[in-house]
N, CA and C of each residue as an Amber inpcrd file, in Angstrom:
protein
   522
   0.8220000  -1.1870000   0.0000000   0.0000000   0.0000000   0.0000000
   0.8680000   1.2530000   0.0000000   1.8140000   1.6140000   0.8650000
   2.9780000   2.5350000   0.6110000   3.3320000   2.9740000  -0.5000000
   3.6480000   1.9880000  -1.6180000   4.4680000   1.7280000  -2.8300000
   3.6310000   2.7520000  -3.4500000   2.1030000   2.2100000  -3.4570000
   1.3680000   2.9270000  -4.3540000   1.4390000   4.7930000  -3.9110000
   1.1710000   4.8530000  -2.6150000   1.0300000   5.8570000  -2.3830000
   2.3670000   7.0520000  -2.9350000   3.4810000   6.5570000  -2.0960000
   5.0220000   7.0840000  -3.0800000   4.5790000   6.8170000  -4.5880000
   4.2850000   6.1550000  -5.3160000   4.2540000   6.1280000  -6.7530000
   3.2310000   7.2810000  -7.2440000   1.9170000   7.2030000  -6.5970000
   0.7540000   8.5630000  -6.9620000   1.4990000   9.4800000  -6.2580000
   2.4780000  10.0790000  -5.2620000   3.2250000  11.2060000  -5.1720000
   4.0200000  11.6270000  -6.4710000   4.7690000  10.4630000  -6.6360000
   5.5130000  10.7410000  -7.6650000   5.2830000  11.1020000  -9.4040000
   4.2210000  10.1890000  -9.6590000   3.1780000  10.8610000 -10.5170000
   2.7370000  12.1550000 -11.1060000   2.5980000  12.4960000  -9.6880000
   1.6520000  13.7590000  -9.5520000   2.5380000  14.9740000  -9.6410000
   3.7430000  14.5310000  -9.5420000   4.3790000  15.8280000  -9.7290000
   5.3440000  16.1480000 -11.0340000   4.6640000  17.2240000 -11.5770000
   5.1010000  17.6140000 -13.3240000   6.5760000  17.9790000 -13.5820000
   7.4050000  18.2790000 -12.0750000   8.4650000  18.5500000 -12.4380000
   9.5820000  17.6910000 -12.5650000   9.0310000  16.3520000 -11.4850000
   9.5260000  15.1570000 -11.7380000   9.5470000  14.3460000 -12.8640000
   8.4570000  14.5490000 -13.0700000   7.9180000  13.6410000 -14.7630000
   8.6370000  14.3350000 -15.7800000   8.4790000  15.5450000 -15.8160000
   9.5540000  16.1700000 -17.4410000  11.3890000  15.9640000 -17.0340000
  11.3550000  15.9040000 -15.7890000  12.9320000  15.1500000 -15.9890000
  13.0250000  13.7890000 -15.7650000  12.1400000  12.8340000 -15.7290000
  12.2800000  11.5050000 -16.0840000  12.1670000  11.0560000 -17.5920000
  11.0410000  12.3140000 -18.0580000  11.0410000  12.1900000 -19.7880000
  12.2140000  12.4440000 -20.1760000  12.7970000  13.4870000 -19.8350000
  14.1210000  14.0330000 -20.1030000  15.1880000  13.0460000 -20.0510000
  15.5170000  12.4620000 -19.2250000  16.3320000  11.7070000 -18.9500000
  16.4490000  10.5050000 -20.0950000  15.3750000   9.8480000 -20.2630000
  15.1180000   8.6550000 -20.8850000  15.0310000   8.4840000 -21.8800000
  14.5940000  10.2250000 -22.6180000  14.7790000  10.4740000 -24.2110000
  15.8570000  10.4360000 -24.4480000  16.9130000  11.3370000 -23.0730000
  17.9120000  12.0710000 -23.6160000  19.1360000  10.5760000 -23.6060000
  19.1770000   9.3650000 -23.1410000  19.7480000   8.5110000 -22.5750000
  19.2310000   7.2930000 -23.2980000  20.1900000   7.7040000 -24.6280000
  19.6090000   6.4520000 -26.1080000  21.6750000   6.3440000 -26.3560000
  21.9250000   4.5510000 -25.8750000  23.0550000   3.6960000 -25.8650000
  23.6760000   4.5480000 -27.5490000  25.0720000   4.7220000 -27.7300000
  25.3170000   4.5470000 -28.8210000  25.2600000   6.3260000 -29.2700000
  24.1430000   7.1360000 -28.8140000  24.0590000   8.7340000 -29.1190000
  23.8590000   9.4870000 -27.9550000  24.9240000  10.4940000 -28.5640000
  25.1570000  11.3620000 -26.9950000  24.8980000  13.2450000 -27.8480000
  24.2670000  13.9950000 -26.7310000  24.3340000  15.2840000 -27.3590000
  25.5190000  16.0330000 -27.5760000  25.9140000  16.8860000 -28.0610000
  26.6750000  17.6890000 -28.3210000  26.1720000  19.0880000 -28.5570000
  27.2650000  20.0720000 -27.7460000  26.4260000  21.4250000 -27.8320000
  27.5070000  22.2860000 -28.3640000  27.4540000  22.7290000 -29.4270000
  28.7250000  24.0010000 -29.6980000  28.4230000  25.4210000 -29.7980000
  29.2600000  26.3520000 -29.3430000  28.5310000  27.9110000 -28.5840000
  30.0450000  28.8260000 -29.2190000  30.0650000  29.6230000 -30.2210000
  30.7570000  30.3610000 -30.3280000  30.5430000  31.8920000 -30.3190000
  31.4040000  32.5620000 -29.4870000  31.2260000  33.5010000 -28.9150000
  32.3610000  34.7480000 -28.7850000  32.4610000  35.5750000 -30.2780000
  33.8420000  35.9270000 -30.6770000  34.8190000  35.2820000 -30.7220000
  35.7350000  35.2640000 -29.5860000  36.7760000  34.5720000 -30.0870000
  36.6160000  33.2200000 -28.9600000  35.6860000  32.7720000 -28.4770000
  35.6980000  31.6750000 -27.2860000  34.4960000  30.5760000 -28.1770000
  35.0490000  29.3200000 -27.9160000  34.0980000  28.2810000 -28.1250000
  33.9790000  27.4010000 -27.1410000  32.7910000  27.0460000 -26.8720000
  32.2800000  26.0880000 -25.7500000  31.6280000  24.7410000 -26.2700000
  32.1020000  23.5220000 -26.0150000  31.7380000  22.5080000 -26.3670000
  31.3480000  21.5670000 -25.2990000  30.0780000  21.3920000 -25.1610000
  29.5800000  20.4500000 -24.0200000  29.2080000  19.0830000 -24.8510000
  29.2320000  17.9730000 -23.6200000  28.6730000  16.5100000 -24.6130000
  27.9870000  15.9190000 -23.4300000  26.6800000  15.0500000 -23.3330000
  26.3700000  14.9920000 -22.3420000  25.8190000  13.5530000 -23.0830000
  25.2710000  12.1230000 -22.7300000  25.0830000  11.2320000 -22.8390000
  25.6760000   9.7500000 -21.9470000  25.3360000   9.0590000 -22.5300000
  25.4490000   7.4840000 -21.6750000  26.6180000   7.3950000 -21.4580000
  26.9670000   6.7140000 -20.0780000  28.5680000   6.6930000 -19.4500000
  29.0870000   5.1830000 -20.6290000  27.9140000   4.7150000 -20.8020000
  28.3160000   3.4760000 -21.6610000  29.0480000   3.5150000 -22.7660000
  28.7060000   4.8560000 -23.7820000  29.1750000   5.4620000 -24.9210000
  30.5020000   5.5390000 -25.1530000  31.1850000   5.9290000 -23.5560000
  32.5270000   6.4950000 -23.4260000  32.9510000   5.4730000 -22.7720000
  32.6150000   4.4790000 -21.7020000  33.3070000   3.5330000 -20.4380000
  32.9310000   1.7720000 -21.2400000  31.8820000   1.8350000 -21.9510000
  31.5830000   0.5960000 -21.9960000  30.5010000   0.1510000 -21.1570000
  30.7750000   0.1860000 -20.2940000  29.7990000   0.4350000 -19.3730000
  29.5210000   0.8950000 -17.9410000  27.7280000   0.9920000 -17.4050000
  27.4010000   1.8100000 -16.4390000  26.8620000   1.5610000 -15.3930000
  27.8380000   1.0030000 -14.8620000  27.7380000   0.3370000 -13.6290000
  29.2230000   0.3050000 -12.8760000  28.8190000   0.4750000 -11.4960000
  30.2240000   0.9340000 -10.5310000  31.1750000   0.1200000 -10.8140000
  32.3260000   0.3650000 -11.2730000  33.5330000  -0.2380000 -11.6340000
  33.8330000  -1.0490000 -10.8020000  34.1890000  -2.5460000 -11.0940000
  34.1650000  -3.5110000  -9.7460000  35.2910000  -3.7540000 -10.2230000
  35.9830000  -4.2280000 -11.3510000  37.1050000  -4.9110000 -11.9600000
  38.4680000  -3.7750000 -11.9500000  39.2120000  -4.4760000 -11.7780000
  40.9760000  -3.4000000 -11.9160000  40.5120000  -2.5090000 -13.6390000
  40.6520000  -3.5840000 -14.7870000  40.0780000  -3.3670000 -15.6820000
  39.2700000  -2.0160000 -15.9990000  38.0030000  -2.3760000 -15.2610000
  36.7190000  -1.4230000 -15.6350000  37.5670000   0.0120000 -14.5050000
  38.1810000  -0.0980000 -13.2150000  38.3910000   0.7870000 -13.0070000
  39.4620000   1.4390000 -13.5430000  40.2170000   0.9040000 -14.6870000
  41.2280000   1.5880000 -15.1740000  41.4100000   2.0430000 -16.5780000
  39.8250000   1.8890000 -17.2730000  39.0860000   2.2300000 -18.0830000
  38.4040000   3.0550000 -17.6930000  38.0270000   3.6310000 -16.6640000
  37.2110000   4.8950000 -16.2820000  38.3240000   6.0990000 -15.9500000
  39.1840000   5.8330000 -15.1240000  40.2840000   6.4720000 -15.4160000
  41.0820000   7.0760000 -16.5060000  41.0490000   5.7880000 -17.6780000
  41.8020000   6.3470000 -18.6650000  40.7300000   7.2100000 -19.5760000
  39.6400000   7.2960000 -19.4720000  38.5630000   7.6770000 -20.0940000
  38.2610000   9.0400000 -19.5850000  38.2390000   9.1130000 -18.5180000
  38.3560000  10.7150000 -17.6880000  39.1980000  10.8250000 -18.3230000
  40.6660000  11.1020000 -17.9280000  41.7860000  11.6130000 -18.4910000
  41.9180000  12.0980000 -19.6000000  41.0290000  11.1720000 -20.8320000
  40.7980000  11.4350000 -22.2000000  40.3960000  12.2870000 -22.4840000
  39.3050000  12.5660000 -21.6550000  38.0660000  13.2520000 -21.6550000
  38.9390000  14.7570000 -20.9950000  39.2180000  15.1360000 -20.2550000
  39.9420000  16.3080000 -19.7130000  41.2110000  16.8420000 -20.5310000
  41.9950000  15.9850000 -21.4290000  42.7990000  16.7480000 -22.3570000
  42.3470000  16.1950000 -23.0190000  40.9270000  16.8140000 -23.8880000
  40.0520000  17.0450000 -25.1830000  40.8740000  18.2570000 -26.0200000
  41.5220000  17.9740000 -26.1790000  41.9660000  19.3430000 -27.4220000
  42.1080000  18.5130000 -28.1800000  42.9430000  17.0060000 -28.2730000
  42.9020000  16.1070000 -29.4490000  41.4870000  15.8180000 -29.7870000
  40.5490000  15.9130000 -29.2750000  38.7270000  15.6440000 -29.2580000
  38.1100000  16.2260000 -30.2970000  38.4710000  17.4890000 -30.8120000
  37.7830000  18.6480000 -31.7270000  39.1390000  19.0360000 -32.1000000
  38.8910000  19.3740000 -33.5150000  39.5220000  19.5300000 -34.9790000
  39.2080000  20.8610000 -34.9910000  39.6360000  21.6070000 -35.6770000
  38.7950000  22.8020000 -35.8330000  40.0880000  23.6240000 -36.9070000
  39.6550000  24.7970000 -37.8700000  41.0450000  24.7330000 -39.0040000
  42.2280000  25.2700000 -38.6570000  43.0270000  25.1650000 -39.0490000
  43.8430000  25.3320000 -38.2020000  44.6730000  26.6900000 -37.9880000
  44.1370000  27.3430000 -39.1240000  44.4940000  29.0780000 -39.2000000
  43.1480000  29.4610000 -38.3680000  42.0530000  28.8780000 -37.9150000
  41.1780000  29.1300000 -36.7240000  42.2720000  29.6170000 -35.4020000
  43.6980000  29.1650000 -35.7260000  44.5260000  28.5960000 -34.1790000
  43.8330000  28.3170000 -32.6390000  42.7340000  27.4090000 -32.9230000
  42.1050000  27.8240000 -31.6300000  42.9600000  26.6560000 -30.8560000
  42.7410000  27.0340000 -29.7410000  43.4380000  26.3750000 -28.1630000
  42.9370000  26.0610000 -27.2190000  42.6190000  25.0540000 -26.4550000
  42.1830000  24.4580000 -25.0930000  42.5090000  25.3630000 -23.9930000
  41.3010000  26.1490000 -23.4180000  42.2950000  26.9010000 -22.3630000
  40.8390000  25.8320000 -20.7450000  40.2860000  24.8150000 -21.0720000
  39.9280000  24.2920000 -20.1970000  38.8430000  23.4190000 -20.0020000
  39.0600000  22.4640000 -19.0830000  37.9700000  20.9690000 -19.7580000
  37.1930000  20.6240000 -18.2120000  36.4150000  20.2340000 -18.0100000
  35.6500000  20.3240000 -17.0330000  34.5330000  18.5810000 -17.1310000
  35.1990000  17.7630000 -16.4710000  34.8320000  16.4480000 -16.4550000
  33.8410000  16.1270000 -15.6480000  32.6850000  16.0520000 -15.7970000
  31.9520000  14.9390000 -14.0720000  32.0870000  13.8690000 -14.4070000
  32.5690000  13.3600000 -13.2910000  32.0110000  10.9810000 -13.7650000
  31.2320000  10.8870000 -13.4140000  30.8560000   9.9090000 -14.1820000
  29.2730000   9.6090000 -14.2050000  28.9710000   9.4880000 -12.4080000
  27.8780000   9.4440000 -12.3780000  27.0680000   8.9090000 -11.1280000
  26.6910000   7.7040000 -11.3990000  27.0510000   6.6260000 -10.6040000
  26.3330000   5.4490000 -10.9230000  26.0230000   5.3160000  -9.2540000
  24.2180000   4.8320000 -10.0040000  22.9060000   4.5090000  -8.8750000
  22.8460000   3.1450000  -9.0060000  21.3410000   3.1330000  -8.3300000
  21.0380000   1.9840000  -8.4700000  20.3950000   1.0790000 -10.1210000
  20.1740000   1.8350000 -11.2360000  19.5370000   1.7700000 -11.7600000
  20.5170000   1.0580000 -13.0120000  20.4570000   1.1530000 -14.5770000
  21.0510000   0.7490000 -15.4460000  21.6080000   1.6500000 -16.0020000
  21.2550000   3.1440000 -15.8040000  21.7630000   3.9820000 -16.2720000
  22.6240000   4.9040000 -15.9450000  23.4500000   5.2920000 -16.5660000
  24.9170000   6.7810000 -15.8040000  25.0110000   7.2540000 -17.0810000
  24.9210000   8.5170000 -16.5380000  25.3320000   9.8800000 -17.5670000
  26.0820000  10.0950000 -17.6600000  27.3420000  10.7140000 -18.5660000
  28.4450000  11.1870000 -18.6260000  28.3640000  12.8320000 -18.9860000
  28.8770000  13.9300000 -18.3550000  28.7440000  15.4370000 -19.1730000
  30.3380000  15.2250000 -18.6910000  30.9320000  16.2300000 -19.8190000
  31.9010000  17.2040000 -20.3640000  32.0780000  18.5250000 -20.8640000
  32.7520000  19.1220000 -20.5440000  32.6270000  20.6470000 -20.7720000
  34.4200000  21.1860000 -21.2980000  34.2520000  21.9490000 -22.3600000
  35.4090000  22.0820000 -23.0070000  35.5020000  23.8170000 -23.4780000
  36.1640000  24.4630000 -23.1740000  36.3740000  25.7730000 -23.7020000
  38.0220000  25.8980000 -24.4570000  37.4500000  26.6140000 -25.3940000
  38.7180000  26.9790000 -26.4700000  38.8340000  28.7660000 -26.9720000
  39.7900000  29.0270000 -26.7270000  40.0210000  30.4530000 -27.2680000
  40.7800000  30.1970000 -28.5960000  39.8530000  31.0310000 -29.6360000
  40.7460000  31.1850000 -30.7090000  41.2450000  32.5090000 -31.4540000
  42.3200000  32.2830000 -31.9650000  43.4930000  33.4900000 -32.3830000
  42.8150000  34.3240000 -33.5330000  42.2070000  33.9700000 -34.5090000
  41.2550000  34.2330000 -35.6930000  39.7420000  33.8230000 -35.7630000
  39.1650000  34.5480000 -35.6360000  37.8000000  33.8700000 -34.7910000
  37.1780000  33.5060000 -36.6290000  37.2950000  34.8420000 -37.1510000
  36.7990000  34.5760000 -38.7940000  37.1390000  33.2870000 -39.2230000
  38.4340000  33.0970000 -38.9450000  38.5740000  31.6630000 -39.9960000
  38.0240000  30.3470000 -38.8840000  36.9530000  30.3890000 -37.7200000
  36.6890000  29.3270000 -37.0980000  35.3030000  29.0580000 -38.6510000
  35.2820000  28.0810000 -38.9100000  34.5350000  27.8080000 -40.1610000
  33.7910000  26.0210000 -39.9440000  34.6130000  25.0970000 -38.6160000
  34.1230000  24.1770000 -38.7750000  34.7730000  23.9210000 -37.6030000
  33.5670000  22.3280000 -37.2910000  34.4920000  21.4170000 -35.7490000
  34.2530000  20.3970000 -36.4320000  35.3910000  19.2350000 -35.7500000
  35.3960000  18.4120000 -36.4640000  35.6270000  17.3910000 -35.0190000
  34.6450000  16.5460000 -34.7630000  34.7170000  15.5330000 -33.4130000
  35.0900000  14.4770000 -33.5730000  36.2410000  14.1770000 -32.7730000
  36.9570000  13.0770000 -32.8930000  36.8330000  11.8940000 -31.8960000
  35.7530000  12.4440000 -31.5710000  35.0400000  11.2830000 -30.1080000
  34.7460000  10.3550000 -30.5880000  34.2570000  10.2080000 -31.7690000
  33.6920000   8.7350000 -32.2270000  34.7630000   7.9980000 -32.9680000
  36.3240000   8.6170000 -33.2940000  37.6310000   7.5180000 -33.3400000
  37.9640000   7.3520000 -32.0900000  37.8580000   7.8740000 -30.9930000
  38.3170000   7.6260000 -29.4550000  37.7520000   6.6860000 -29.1290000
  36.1810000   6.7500000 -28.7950000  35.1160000   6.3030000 -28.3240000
  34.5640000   5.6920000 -29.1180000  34.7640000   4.3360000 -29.7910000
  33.7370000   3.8120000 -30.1380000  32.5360000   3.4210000 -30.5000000
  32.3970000   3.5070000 -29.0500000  30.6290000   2.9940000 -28.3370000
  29.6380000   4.6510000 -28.8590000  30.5560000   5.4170000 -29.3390000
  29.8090000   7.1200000 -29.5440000  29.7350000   6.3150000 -30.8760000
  28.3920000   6.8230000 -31.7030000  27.9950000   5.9950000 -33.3590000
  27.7030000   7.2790000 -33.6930000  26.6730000   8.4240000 -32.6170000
  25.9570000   9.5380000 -32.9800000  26.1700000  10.3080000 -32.0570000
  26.2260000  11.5290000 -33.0270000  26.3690000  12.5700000 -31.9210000
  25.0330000  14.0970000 -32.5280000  24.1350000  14.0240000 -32.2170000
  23.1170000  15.0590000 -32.2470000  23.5440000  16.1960000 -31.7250000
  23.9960000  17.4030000 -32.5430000  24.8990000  18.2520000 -32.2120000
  23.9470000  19.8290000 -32.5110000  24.0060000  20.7450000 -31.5290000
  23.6870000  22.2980000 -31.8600000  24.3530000  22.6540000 -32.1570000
  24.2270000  23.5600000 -32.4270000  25.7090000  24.8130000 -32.5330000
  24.5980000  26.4570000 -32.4160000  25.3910000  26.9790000 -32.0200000
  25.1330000  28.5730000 -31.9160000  26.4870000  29.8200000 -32.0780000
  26.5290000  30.1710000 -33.1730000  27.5250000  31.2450000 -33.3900000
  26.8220000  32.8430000 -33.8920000  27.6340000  33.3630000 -34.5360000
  27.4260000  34.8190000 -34.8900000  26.0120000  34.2740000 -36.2500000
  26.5370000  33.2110000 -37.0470000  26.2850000  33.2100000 -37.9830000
  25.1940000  32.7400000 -37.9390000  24.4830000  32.4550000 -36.7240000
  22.9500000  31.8220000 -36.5900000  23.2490000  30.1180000 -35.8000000
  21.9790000  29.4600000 -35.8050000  21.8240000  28.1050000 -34.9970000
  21.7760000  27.2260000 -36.0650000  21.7800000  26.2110000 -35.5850000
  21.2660000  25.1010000 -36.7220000  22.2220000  23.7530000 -35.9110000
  21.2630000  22.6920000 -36.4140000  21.4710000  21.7020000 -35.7630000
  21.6590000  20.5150000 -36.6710000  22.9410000  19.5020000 -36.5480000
  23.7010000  18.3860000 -37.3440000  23.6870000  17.7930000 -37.0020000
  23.2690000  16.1660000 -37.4600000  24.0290000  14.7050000 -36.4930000
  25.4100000  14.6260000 -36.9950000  26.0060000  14.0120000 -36.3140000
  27.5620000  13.6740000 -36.7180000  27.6240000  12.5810000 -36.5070000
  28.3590000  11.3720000 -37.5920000  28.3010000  10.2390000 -37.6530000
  30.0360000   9.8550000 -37.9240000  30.2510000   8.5710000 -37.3710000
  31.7620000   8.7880000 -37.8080000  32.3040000   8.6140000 -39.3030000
  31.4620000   8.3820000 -40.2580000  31.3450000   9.1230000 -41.5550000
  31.5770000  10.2340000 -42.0850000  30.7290000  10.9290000 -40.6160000
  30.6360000  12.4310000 -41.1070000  30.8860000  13.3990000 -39.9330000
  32.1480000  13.2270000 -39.3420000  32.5540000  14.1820000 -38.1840000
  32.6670000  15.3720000 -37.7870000  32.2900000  15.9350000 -39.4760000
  32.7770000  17.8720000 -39.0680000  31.1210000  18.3480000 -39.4820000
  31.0290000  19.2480000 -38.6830000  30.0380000  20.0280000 -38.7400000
  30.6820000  21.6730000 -39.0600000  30.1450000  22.1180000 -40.2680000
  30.1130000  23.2940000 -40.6110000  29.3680000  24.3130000 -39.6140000
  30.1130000  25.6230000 -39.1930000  29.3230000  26.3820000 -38.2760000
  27.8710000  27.0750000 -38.9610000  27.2120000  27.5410000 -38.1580000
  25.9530000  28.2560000 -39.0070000  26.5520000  29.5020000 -39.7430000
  26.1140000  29.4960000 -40.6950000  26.3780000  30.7770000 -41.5830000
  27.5040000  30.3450000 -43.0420000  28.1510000  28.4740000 -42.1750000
  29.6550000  28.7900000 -43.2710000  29.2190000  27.5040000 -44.4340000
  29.5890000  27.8100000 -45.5090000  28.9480000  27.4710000 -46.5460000
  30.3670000  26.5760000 -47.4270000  31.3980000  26.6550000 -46.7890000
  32.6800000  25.5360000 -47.2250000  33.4690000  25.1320000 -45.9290000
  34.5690000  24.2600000 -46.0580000  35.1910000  23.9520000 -45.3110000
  36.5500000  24.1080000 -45.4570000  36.9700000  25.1640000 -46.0640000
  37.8560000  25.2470000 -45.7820000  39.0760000  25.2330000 -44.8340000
């Protein structure tokens, strides 16, 4: 009788429910988001998806192995400048990477976010990113990517086919 009662609490409340929708849309094996934000001469690259994508998997590291695969995977993940391509008269530069590890609950699922900022020397010639998470990472197939610059929004999947995303507004790749 409890169960039910906690469950019609939980129900009932709309702010709970749009982040369980949230969660469960956003938390598809194999595709992780990607957010790109350019901002004169600063670019911000967030990635947020399944710890599985990047670790293999999401569940508390029990093995030497799995814990030394989460390790090397952070690490990866924090000197991301090899991660994103970008041209190279762009000269842009890593000035800082911002890791959480996942949380692992009780459940099947762990999130992974990353956060990456780059200053670049020629902001004009930033014209493209090019993500190299899915030769790192494997288990990454898709990456559902924004972007927001001077030149307007617009939104790309990136496949490891097809890794560079043109910024909004740029019409080659040079």
């Amino acid at each position: 009788m409890r169960y039910w009662l906690l469950i019609a609490c939980l129900l009932g409340s709309p702010a709970l429910q749009a982040e369980t929708l949230r969660s469960a849309v956003r938390h598809k094996h194999g595709s992780s988001d990607l957010r790109i934000a350019v901002d004169g001469a600063d670019m911000t690259i967030d990635l947020d998806g399944p710890a599985g994508n990047i670790l293999g998997f999401e569940h508390v590291p029990a093995t030497p192995g799995e814990k030394s695969a989460l390790a090397k995977a952070l690490d990866t993940l924090r000197s991301g400048d090899n991660l994103f391509l970008t041209p190279p008269v762009a000269a842009c530069r890593m000035v800082s990477a911002a890791v959480s590890p996942p949380v692992f609950g009780t459940g099947d699922h762990a999130d992974l976010r990353a956060s990456w900022s780059f200053h670049c020397g020629s902001p004009p010639s930033l014209q493209w990113v090019e993500a190299q998470l899915m030769a790192v990472f494997p288990d990454v197939v898709k990456l559902t990517t924004a972007m927001v610059s001077p030149g307007g929004q617009k939104a790309v999947v990136l496949t490891p086919g097809t890794p560079r995303a043109l910024l909004p507004g740029q019409t080659t790749t040079r």
